[in-house]
Structures are given as structure tokens and as C-alpha cells.
C-alpha positions as CSV (number, residue, x, y, z in Angstrom):
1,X,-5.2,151.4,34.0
2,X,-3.4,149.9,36.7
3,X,-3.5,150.7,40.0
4,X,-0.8,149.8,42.4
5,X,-0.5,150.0,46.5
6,X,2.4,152.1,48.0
7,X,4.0,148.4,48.7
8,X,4.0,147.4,45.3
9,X,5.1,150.5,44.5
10,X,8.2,150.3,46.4
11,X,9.4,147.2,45.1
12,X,9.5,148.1,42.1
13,X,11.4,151.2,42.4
14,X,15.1,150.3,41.5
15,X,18.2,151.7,43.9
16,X,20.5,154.0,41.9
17,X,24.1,152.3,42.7
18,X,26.9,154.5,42.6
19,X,31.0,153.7,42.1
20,X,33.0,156.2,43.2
21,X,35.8,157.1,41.1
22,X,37.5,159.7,43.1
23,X,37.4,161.3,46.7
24,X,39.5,164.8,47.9
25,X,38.5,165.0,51.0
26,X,36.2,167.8,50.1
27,X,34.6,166.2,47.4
28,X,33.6,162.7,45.9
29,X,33.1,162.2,42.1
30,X,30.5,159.3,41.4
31,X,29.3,157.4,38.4
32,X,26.4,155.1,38.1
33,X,26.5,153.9,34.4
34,X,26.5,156.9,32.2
35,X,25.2,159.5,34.8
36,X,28.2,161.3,36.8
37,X,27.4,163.3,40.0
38,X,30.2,165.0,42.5
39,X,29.2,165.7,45.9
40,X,30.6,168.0,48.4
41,X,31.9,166.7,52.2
42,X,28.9,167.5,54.4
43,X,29.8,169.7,57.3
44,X,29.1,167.4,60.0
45,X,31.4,165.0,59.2
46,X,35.3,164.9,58.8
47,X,37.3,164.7,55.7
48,X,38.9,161.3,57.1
49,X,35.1,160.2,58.0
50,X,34.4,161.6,54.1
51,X,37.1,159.5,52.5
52,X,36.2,156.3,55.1
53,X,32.5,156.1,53.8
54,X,33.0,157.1,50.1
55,X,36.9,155.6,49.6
56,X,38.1,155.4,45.3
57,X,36.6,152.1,44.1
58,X,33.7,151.5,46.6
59,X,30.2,151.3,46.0
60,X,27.4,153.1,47.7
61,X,23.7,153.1,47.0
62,X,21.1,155.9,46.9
63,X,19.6,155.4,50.2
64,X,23.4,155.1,52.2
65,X,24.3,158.5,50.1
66,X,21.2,160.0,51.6
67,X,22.0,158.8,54.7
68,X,25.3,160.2,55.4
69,X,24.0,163.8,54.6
70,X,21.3,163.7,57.8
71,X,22.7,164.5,60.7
């Protein structure tokens, strides 16, 4: 068995890239590889601001994603 340190541990662990393929406004579509996942405009932000960090064709990793949802 193999034990390994909370720093190890986080280098290994792979970011989840995700394209989006489509954005309403009120709600983004997103792919990463086969996996598809729609999210919903958080209510903090505008739909403008929405469409500005998640525009068609862009590409936003896990930890961005989370970040836009903290207020």
C-alpha cells in the first residue's frame, strides 16, 4: 500500500476542462469529452456578465466554474 501526502495528492488530481457549447443567458450547456453538464446563471451575476465568462466556444476549468458561483 501506498501512502501519499496531501501534496502528492493534489498533483495528481487532474482539472476537469470544460468547452462550452451553448450559453442563453440563463443557462450554459458544457461538454468535457463525453460527459455533458448545463448550468444555470447564478443570481449574483448578470446575464451579460453570464454570457462574458462562459461565451459559445470558450473553455473553462473546474476550479474557474467553481469560482464564479461564490459570491
Amino acid at each position: 500500500m501506498i501512502t501519499l501526502s496531501p501534496s502528492s495528492e493534489a498533483k495528481t488530481l487532474k482539472t476537469k476542462t470544460w468547452t462550452v457549447i451553448t450559453n442563453s443567458g440563463k443557462q450554459a450547456d458544457l461538454e468535457s469529452g463525453l460527459e455533458k453538464s448545463q448550468v444555470h446563471k447564478p443570481t449574483h451575476i448578470s446575464a451579460r456578465e453570464f454570457v462574458h465568462w462562459l461565451a459559445p466556444e470558450s473553455h473553462i476549468d473546474d476550479n474557474s466554474l467553481r469560482s464564479l458561483f461564490k459570491l
